[in-house]
N, CA, C and O atoms as a GROMACS GRO file, in nm:
protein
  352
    1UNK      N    1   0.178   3.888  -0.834
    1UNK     CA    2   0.215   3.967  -0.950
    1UNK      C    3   0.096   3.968  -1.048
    1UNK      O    4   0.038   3.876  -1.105
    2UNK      N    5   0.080   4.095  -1.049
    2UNK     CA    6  -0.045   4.122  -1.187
    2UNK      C    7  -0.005   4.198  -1.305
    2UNK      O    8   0.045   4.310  -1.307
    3UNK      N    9  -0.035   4.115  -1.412
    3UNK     CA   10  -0.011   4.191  -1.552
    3UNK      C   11  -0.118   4.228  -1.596
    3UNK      O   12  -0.220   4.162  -1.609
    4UNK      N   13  -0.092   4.368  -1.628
    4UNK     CA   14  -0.162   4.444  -1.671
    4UNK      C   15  -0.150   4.456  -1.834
    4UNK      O   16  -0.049   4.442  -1.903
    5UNK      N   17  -0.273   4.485  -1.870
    5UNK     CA   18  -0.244   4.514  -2.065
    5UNK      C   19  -0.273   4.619  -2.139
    5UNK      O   20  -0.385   4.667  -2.163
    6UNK      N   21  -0.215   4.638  -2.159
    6UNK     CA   22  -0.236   4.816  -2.230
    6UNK      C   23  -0.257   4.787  -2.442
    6UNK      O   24  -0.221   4.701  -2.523
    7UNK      N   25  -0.322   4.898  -2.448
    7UNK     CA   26  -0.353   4.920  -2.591
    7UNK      C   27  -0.306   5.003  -2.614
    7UNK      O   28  -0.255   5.063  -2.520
    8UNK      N   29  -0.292   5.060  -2.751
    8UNK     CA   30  -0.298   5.224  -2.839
    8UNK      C   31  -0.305   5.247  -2.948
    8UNK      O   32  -0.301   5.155  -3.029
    9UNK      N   33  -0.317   5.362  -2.984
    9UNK     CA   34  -0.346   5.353  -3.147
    9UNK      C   35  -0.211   5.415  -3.215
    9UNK      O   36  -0.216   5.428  -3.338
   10UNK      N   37  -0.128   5.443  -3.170
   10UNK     CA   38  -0.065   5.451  -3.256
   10UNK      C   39   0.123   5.425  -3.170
   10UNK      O   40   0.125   5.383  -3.054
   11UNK      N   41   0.242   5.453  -3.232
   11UNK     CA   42   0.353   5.436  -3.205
   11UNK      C   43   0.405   5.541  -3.090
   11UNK      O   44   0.479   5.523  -2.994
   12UNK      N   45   0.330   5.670  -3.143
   12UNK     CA   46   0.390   5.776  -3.045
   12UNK      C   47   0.338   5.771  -2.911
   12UNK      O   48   0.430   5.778  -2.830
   13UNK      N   49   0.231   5.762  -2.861
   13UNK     CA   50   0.159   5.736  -2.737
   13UNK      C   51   0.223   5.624  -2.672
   13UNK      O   52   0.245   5.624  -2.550
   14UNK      N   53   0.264   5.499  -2.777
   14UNK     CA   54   0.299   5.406  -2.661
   14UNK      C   55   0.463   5.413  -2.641
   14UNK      O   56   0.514   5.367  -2.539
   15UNK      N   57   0.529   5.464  -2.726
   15UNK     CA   58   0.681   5.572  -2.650
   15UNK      C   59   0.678   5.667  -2.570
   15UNK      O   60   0.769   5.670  -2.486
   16UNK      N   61   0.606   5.742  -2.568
   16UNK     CA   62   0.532   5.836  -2.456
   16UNK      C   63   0.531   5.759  -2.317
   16UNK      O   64   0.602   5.794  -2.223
   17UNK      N   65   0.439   5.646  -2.315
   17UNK     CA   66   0.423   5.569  -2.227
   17UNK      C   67   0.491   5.470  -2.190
   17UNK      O   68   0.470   5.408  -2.086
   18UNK      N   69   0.596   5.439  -2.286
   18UNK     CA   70   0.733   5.313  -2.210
   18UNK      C   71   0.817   5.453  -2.161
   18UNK      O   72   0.909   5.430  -2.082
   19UNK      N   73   0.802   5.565  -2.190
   19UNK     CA   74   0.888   5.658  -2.143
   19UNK      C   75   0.869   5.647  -1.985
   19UNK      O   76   0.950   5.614  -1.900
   20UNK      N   77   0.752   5.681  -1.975
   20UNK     CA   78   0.660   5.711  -1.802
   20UNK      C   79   0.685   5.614  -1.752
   20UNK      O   80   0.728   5.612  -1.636
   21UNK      N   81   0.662   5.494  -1.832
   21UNK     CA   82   0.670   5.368  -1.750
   21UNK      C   83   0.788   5.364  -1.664
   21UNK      O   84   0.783   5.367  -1.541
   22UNK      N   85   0.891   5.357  -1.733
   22UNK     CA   86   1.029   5.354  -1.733
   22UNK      C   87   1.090   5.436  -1.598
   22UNK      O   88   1.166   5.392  -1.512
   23UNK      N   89   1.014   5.605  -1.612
   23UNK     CA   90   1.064   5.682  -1.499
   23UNK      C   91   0.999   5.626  -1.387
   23UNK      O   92   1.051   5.650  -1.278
   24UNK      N   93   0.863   5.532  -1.388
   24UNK     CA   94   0.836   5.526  -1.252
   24UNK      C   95   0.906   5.424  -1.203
   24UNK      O   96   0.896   5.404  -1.082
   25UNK      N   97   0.973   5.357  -1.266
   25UNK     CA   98   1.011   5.225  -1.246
   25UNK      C   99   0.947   5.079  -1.262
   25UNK      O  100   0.949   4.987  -1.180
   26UNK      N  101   0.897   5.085  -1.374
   26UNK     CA  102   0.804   4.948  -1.382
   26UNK      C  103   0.853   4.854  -1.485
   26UNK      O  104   0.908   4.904  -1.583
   27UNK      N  105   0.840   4.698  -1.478
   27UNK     CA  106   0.894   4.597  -1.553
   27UNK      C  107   0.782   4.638  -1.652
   27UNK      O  108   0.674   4.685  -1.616
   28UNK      N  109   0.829   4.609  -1.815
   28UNK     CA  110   0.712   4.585  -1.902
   28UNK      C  111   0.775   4.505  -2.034
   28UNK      O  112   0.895   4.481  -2.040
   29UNK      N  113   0.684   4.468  -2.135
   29UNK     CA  114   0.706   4.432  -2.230
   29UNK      C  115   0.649   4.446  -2.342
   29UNK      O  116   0.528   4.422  -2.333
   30UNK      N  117   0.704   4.489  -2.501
   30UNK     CA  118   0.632   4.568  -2.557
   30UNK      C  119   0.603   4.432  -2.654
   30UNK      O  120   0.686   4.352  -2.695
   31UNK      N  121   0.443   4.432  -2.679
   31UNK     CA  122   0.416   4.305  -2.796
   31UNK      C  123   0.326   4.386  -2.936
   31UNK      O  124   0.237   4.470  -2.937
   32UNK      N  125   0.395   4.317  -3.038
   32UNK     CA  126   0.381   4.368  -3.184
   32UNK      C  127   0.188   4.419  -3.188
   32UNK      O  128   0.100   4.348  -3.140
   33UNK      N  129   0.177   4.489  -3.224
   33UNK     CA  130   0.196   4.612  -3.276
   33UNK      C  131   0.231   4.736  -3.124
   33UNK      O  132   0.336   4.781  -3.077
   34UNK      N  133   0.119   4.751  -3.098
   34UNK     CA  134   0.080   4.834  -3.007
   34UNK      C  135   0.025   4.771  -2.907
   34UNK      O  136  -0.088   4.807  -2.874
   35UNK      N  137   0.076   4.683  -2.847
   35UNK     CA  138   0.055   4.680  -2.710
   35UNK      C  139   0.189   4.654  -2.592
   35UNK      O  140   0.307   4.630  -2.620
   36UNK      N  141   0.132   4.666  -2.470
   36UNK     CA  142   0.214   4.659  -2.332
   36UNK      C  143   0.136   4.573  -2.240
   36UNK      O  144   0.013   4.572  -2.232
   37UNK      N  145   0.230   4.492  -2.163
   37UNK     CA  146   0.227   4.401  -2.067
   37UNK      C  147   0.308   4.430  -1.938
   37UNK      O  148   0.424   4.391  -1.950
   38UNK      N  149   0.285   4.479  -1.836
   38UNK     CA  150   0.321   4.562  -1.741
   38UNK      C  151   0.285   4.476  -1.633
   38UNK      O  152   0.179   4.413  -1.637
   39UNK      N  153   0.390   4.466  -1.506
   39UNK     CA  154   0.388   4.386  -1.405
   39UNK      C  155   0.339   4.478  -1.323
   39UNK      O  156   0.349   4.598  -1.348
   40UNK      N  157   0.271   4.422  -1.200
   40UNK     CA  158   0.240   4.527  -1.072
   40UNK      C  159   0.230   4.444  -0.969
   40UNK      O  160   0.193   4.327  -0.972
   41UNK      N  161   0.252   4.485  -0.909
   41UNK     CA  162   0.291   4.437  -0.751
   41UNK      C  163   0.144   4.439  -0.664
   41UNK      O  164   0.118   4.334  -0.606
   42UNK      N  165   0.062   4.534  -0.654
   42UNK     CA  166  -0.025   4.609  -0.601
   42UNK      C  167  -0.147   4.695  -0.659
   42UNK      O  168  -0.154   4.730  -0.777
   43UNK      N  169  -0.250   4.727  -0.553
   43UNK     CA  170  -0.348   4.810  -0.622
   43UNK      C  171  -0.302   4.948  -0.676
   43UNK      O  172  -0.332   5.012  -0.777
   44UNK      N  173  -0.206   4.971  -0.556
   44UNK     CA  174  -0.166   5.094  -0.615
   44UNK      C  175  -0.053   5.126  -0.714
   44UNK      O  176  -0.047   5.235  -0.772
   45UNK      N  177   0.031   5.036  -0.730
   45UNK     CA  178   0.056   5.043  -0.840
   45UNK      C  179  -0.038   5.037  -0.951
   45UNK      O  180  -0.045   5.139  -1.020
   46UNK      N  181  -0.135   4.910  -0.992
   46UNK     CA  182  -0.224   4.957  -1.108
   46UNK      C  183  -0.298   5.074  -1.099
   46UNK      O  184  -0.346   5.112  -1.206
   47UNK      N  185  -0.325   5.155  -0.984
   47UNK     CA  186  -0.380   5.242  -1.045
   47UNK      C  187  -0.254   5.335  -1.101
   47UNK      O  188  -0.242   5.378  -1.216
   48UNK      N  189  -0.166   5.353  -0.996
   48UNK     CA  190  -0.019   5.441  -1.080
   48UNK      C  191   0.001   5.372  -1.278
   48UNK      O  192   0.049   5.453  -1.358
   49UNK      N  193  -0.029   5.263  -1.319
   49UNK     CA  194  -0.002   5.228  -1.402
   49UNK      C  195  -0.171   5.261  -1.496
   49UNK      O  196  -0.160   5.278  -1.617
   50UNK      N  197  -0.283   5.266  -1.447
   50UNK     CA  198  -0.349   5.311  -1.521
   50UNK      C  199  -0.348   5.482  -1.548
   50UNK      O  200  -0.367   5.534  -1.658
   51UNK      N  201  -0.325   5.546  -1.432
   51UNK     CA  202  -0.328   5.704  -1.492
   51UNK      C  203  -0.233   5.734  -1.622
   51UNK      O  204  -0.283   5.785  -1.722
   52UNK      N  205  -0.080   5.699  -1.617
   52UNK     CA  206  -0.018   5.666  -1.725
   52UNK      C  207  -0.016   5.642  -1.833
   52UNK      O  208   0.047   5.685  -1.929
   53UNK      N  209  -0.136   5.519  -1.808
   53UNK     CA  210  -0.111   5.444  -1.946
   53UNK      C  211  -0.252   5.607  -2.032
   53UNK      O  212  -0.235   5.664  -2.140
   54UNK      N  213  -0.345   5.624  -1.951
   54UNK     CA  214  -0.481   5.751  -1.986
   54UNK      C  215  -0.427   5.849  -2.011
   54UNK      O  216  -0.475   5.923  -2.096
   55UNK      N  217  -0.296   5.886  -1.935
   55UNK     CA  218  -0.232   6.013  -2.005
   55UNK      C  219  -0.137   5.992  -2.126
   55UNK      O  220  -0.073   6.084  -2.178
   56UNK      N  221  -0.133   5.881  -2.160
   56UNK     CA  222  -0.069   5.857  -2.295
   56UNK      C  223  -0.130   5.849  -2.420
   56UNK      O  224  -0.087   5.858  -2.535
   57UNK      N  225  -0.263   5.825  -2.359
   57UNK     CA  226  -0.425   5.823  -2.477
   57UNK      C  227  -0.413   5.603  -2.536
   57UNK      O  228  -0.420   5.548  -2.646
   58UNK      N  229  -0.394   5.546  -2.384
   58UNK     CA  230  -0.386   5.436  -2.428
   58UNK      C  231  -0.529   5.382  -2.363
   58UNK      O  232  -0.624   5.450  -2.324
   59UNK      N  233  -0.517   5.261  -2.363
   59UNK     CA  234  -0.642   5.190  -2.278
   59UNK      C  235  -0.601   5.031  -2.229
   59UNK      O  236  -0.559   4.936  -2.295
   60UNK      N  237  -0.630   5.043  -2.100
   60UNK     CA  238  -0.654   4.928  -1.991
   60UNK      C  239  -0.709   4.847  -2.033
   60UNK      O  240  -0.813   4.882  -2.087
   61UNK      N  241  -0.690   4.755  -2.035
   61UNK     CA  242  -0.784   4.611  -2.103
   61UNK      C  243  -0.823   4.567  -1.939
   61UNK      O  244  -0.732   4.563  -1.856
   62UNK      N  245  -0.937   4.542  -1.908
   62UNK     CA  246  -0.946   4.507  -1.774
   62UNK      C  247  -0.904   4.411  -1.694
   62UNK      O  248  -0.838   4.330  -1.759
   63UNK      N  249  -0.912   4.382  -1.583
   63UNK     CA  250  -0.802   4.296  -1.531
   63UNK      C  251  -0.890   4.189  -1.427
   63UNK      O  252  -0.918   4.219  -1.311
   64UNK      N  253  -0.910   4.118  -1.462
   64UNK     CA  254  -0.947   3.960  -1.404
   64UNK      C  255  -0.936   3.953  -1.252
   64UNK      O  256  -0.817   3.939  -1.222
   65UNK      N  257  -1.015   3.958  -1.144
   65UNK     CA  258  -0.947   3.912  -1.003
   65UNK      C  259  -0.975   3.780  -0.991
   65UNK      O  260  -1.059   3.722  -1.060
   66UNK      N  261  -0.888   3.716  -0.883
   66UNK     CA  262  -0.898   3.588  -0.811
   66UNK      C  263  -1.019   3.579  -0.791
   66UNK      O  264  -1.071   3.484  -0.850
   67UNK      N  265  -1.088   3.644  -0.729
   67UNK     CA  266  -1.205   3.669  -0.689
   67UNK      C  267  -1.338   3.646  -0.790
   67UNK      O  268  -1.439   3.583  -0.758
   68UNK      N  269  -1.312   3.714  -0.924
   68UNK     CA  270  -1.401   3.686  -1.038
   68UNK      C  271  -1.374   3.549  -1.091
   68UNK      O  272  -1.458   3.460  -1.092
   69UNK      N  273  -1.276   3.539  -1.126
   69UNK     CA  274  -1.254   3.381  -1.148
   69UNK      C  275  -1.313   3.237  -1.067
   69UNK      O  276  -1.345   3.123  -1.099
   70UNK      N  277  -1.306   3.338  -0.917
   70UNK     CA  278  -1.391   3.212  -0.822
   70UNK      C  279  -1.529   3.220  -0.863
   70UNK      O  280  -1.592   3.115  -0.877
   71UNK      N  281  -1.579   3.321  -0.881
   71UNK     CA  282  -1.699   3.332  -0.851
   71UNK      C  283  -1.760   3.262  -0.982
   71UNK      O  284  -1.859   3.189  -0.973
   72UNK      N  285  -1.713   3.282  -1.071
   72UNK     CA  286  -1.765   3.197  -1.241
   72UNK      C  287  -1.758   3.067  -1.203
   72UNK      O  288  -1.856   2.993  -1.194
   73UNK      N  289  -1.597   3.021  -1.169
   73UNK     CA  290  -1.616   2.878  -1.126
   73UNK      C  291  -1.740   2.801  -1.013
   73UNK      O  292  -1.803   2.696  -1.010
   74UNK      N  293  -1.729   2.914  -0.934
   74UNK     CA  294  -1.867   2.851  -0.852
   74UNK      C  295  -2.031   2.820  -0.932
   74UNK      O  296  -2.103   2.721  -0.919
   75UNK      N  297  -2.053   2.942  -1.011
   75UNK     CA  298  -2.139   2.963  -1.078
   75UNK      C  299  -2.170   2.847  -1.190
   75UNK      O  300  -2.273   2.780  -1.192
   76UNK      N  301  -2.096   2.842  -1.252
   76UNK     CA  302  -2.082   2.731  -1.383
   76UNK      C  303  -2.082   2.600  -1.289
   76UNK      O  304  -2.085   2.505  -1.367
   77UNK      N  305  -2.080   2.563  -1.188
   77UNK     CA  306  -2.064   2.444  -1.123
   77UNK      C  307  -2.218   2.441  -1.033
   77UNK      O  308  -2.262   2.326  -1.022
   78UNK      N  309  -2.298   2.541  -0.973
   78UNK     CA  310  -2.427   2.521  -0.978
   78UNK      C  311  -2.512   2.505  -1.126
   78UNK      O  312  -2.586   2.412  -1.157
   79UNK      N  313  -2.479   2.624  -1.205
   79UNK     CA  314  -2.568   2.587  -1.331
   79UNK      C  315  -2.578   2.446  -1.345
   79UNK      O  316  -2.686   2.408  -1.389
   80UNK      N  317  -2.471   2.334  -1.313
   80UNK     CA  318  -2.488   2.244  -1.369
   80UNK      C  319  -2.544   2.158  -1.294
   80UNK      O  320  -2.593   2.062  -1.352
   81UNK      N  321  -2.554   2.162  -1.176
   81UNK     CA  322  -2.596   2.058  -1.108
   81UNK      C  323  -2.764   2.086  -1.083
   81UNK      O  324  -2.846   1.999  -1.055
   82UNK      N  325  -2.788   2.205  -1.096
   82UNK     CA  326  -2.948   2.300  -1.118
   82UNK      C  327  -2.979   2.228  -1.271
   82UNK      O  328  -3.058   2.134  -1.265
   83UNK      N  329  -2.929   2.258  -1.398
   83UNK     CA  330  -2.976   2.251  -1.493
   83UNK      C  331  -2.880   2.161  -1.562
   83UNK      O  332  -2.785   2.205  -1.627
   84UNK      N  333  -2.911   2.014  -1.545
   84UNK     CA  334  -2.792   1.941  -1.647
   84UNK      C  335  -2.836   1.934  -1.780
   84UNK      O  336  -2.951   1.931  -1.826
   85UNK      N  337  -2.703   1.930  -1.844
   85UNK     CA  338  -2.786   1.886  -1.988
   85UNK      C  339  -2.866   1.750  -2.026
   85UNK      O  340  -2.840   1.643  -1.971
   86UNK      N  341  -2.962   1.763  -2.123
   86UNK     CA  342  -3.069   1.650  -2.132
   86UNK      C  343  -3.005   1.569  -2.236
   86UNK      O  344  -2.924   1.620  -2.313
   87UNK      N  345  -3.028   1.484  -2.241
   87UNK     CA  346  -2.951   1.341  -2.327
   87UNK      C  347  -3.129   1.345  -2.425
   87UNK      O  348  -3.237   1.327  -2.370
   88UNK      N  349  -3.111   1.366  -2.541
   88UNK     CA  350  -3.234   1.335  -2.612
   88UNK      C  351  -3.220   1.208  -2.712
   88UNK      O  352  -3.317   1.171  -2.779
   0.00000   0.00000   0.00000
């Protein structure tokens, strides 16, 4: 399960868009002011959930993979053993 996060600027766009949401059938949750937290199952659902959220005039906050997360953790764990910090 991936949550997705949506923005907007104003009230009407993101009723617009719990509207759409709603007809496609998607779990969401609306947090103060203007934003949405939207479950997805799949790629294709997020993309079904990003055209939506673009035709509402909202914006995607980007979305983190397993994959990026490994790869930092790997990263930050050579930096250190390459470059430790110096004790002065």
């Amino acid at each position: 399960m991936v949550k997705v996060v949506a923005t907007f600027g104003n009230d009407y766009s993101i009723e617009q868009a719990e509207k759409r949401l709603l007809e496609a059938g998607f779990k969401f949750r609306r947090e103060k002011p203007i934003k949405l937290i939207i479950e997805a199952k799949n790629e294709k659902e997020i993309n079904l959930i990003r055209q939506i959220i673009v035709a509402s005039y909202g914006y995607v906050e980007p979305i983190e993979s397993f994959r990026a997360r490994m790869m930092e953790a790997i990263t930050k764990a050579i930096k250190y053993i390459i470059m430790p910090k110096k004790n002065d």
